[in-house]
VOGU-3710 file (C-alpha; in Angstrom, 3 decimals, decimal comma):
1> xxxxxxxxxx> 0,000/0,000/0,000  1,384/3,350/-0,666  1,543/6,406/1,227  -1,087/7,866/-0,662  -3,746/4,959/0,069  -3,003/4,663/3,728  -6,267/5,105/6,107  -6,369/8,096/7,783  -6,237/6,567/10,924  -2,669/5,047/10,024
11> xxxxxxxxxx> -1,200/7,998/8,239  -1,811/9,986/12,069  0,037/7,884/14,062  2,814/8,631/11,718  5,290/11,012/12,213  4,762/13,531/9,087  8,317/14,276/9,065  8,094/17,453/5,930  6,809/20,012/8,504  10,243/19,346/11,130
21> xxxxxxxxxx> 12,698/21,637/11,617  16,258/20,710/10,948  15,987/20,708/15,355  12,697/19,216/15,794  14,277/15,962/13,106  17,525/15,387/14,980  15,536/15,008/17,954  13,169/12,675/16,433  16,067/10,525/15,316  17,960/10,973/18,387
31> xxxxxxxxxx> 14,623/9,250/19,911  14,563/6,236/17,429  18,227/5,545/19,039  20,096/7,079/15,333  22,685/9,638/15,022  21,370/13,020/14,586  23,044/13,937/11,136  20,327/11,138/9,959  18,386/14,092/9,793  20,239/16,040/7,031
41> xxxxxxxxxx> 20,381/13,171/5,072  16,395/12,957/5,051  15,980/16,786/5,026  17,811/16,878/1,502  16,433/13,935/0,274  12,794/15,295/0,978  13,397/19,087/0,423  16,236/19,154/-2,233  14,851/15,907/-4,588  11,101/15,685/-3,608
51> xxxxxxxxxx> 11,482/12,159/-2,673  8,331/10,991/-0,656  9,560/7,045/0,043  11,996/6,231/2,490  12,855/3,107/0,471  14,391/5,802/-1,930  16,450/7,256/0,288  19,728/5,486/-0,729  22,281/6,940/1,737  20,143/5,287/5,066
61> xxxxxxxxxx> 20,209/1,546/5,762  17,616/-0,963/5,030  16,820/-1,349/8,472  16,548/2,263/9,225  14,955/2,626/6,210  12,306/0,160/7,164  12,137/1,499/10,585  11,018/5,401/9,333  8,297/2,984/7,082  6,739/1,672/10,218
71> xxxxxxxxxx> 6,393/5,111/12,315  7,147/8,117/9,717  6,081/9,302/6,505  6,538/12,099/4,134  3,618/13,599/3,209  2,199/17,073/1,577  -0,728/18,315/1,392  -2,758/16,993/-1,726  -3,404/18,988/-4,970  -7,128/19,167/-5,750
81> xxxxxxxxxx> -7,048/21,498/-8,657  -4,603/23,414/-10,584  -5,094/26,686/-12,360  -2,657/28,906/-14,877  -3,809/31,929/-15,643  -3,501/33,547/-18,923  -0,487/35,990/-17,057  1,331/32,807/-16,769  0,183/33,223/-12,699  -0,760/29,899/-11,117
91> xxxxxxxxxx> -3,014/28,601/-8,959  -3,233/24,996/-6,813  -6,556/24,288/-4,658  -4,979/21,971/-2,075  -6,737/19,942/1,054  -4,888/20,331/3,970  -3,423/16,897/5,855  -6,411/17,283/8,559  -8,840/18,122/5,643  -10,171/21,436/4,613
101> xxxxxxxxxx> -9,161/23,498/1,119  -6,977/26,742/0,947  -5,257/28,250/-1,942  -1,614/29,144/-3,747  -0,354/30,980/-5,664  2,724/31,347/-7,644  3,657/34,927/-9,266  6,698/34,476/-11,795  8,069/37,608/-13,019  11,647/37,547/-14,950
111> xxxxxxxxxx> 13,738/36,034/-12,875  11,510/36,149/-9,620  9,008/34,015/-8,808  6,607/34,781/-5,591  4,621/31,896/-4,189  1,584/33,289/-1,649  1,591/30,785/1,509  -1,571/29,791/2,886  -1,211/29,450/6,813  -4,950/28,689/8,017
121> xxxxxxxxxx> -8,266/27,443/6,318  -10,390/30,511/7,064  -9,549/33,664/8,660  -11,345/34,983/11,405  -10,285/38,349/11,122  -13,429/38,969/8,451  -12,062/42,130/6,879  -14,796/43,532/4,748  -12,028/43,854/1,583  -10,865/40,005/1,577
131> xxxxxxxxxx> -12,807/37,307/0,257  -10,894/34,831/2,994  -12,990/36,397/5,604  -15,853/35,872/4,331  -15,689/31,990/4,384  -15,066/32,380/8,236  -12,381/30,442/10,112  -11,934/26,446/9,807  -8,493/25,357/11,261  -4,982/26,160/11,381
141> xxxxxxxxxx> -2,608/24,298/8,925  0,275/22,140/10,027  3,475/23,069/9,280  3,539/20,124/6,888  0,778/21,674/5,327  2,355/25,038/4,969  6,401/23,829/4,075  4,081/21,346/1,821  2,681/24,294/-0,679  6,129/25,090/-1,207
151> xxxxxxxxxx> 6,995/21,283/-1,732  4,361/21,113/-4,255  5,009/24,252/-6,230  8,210/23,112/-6,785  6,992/19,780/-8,286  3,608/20,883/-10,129  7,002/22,404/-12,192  8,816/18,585/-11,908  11,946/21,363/-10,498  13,070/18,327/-7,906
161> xxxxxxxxxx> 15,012/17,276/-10,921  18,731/18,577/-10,945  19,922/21,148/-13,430  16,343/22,987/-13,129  15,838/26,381/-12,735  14,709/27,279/-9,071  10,696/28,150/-8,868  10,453/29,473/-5,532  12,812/32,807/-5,067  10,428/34,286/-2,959
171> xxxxxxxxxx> 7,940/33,294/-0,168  5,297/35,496/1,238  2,902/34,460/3,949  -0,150/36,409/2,679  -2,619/33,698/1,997  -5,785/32,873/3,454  -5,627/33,317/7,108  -3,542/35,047/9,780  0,127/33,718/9,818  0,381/35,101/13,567
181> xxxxxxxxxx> -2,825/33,242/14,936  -0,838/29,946/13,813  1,990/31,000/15,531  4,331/28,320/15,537  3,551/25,950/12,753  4,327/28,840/11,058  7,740/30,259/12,605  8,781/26,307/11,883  7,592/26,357/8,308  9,564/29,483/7,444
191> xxxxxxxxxx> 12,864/27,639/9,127  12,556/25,504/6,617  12,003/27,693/4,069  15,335/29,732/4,957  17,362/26,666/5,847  20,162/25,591/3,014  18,874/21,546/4,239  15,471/22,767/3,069  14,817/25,503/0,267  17,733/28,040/1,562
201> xxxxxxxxxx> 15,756/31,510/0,795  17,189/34,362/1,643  15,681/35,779/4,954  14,867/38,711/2,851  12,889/36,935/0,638  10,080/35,469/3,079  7,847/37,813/4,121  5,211/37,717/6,925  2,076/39,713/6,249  0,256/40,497/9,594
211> xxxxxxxxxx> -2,742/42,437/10,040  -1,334/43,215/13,451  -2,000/40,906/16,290  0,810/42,465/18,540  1,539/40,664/20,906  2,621/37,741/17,953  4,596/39,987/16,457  6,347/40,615/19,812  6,881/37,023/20,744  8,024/37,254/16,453
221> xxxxxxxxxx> 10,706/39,090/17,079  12,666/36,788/19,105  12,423/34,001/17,114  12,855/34,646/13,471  13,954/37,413/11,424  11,839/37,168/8,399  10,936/40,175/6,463  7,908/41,742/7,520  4,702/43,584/6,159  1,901/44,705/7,663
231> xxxxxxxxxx> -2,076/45,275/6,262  -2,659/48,805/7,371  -5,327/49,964/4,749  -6,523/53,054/6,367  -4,654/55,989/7,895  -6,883/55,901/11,013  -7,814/54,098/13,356  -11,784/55,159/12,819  -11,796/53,740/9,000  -9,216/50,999/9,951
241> xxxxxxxxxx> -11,678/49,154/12,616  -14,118/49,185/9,649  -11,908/48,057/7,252  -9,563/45,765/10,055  -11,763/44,954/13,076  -8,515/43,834/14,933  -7,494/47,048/14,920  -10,355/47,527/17,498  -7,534/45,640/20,155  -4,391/46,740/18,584
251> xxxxxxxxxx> -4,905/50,379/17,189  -2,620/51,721/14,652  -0,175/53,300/16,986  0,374/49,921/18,989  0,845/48,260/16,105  3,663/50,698/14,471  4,973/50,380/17,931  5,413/46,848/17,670  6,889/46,863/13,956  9,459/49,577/15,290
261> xxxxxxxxxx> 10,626/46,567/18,273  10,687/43,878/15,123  13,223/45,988/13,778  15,100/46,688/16,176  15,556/43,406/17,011  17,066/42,315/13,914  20,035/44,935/14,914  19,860/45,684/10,611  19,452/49,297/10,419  18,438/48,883/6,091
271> xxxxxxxxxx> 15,365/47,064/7,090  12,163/48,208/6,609  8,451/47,091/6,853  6,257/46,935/3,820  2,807/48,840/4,588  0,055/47,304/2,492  -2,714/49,370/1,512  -5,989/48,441/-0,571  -7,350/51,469/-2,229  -10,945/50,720/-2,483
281> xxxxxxxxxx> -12,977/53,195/-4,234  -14,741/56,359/-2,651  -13,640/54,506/0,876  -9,456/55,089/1,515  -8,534/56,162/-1,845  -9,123/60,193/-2,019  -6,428/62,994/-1,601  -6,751/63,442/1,905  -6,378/59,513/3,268  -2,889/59,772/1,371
291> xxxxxxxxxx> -1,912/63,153/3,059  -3,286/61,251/6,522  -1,100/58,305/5,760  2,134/60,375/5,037  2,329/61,930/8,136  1,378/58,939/10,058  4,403/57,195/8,644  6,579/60,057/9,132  9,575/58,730/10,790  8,468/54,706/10,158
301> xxxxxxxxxx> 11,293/52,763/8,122  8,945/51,649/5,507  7,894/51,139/1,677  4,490/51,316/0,824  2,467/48,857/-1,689  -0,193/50,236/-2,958  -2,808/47,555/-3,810  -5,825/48,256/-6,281  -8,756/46,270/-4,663  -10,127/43,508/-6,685
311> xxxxxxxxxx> -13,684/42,782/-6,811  -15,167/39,593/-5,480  -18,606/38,242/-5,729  -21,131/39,632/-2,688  -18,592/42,615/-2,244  -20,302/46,175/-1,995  -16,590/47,730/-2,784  -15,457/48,874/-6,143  -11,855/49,388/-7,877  -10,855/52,592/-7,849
321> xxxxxxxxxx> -10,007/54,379/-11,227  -6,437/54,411/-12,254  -6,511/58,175/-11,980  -7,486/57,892/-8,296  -4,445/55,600/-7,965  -1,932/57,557/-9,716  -3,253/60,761/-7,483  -2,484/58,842/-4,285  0,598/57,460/-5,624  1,807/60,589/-6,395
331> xxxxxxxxxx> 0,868/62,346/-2,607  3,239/59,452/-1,318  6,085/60,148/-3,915  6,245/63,736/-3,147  6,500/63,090/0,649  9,627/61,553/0,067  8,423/57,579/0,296  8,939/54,060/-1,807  6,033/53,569/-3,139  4,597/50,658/-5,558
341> xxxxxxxxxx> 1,264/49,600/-7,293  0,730/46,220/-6,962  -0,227/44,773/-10,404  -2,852/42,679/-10,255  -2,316/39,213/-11,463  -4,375/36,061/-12,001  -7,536/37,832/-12,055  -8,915/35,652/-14,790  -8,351/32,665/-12,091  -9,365/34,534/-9,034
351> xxxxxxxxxx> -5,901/33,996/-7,773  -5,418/37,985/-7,058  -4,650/39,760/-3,779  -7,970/39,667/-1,721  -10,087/36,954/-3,891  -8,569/33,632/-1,911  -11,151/31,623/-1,225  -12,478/31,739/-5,246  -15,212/30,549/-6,967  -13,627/26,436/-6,950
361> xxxxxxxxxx> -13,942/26,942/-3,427  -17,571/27,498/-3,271  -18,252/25,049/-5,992  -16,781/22,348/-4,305  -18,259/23,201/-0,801  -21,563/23,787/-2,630  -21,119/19,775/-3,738  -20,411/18,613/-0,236  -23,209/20,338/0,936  -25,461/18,884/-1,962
371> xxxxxxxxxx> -24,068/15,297/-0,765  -24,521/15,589/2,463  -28,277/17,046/1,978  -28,469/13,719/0,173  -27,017/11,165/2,197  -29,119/12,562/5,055  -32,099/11,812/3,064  -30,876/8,631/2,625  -30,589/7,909/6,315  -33,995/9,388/7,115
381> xxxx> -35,701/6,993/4,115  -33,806/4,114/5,453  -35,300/5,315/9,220  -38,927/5,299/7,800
//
């Protein structure tokens, strides 16, 4: 039986051993009685090559090998669907391990390519600009589940193989859910996604995106030393706790607080914080919001990213008109900050900033629902 087939039940009491941390596997091997550099042997042969069977693994004994058979496994998280947009953007629907769907997305451009991290199945953060919110929270991810999108990006491209190009330059948790309300499957997941046993990016190069649940980002800062961004959105904190209910907790000035400690922390004077901001029409996007915003930032090491909001189906908000952009764009630049315009990309797919959960989503939860209906039917006809 293969690893695939195995009943839930079985695959549990297995170890998945993708989600451990170059720490967490030494330890685990230190337990079955091995030496711990067994666990850079596995870490390349699962992160570097893609190999899922231990029977592959070459390098480790037969009777190691059938020792990890009977208690471990290497498992990702499985690919439902897969989606390329006509941008060349693409986009996997994947079931988590413990069951329930979230999205990826991979963003090539030139020589970069960005893959968006899913960290929960949900969010319950509902704010009214993201589609995530909407569906309401399920359950956090493992980190199996979270190292495992980047696993299968790189192998929807068959990249394991040597001599090809690397997929994944760039990592950004900014998928569906809150990356600081799964706190540590998370800060283990990005390990691995920095550690030269696993996919060695750049610290630089993975990005959190928070929407500011301070004391996380606090307990953050001594423990990683990712990049970070934040979801501001408003340059107050009366639009913001419309747009960002959290905010309600951690107001703006707590949270800028916070991002000002992250930094410091790092002891790297060049780094900055990315401010994220959704210009939604006739609600954040006029003259005055971008005069607010640059003199709340005055003083904050950051860039700003400017993101057009794109529509999503029972949204009340509309895009705002590329003239409204370029005016606020322009407020910024003058004020003497980075500023950017995200482009949107994978529209056509739903795969754009804000539209995670999309449209294959609600299909397929519109099915189970439909099923369900009728199986319970079933059961009451079989009662009668």
């Amino acid at each position: 039986m293969s690893d695939s087939t195995l009943p839930a039940s079985q695959a549990q009491e297995r170890a998945n051993l993708l989600g451990m941390t170059r720490g967490q596997l030494e330890a685990f091997f230190r337990d079955l009685g091995e030496k711990p550099f067994r666990a850079q042997q596995v870490m390349k042969w699962m992160h570097h090559q893609g190999v899922r069977s231990f029977s592959d693994m070459t390098n480790l004994s037969k009777a190691l090998r059938d020792k990890l058979e009977q208690c471990a496994e290497v498992r990702p998280p499985e690919v439902v669907s897969c989606h390329d947009s006509s941008d060349g953007t693409r986009k996997w629907l994947v079931r988590s391990i413990e069951g329930g769907l979230v999205e990826t997305v991979l963003i090539p451009d030139g020589d970069r390519a960005t893959l968006c991290v899913s960290s929960q199945v949900g969010c319950s953060l509902d704010c009214s600009f993201c589609s995530t919110g909407k569906q309401g929270f399920e359950r956090d991810l493992t980190a199996a589940d979270i190292i495992g999108q980047v696993w299968l990006a790189i192998d929807s491209y068959d990249a394991f193989k040597a001599g090809k190009d690397r997929v994944v330059t760039n990592v950004v948790m900014m998928g569906m859910g809150e990356p600081l309300l799964n706190f540590d499957p998370v800060v283990a997941a990005m390990e691995l996604m920095m550690d030269d046993l696993a996919y060695g990016i750049s610290k630089r190069r993975v990005t959190l995106s928070t929407s500011g649940v301070v004391p996380a980002l606090d307990r953050l800062s001594e423990v990683s030393s990712v990049s970070l961004a934040i979801s501001l959105h408003a340059p107050n904190d009366a639009l913001r706790n419309q747009l960002v209910p959290i905010n309600r907790k951690y107001p703006i000035a707590q949270l800028l607080d916070s991002c000002r400690r992250y930094l410091a922390a790092q002891g790297d004077k060049k780094r900055v914080v990315t401010v994220e901001y959704t210009l939604i029409a006739g609600v954040n996007d006029q003259r005055e919001h971008a005069v607010e915003l640059a003199g709340l930032l005055k003083d904050f090491p950051c860039k700003i990213n400017l993101i057009p909001f794109n529509t999503f189906g029972g949204s009340s908000y509309e895009r705002p008109s590329g003239n409204a952009v370029s005016r606020f764009w322009q407020v910024l630049i003058d004020a003497g900050y980075i500023v950017t315009v995200r482009t949107t990309r994978g529209d056509d797919i739903s795969a754009a900033c804000g539209q995670l959960v999309g449209e294959v989503v609600d299909r397929t939860r519109r099915s189970e629902r439909h099923r369900n209906r009728a199986q319970s039917d079933l059961q009451v006809i079989a009662v009668d």
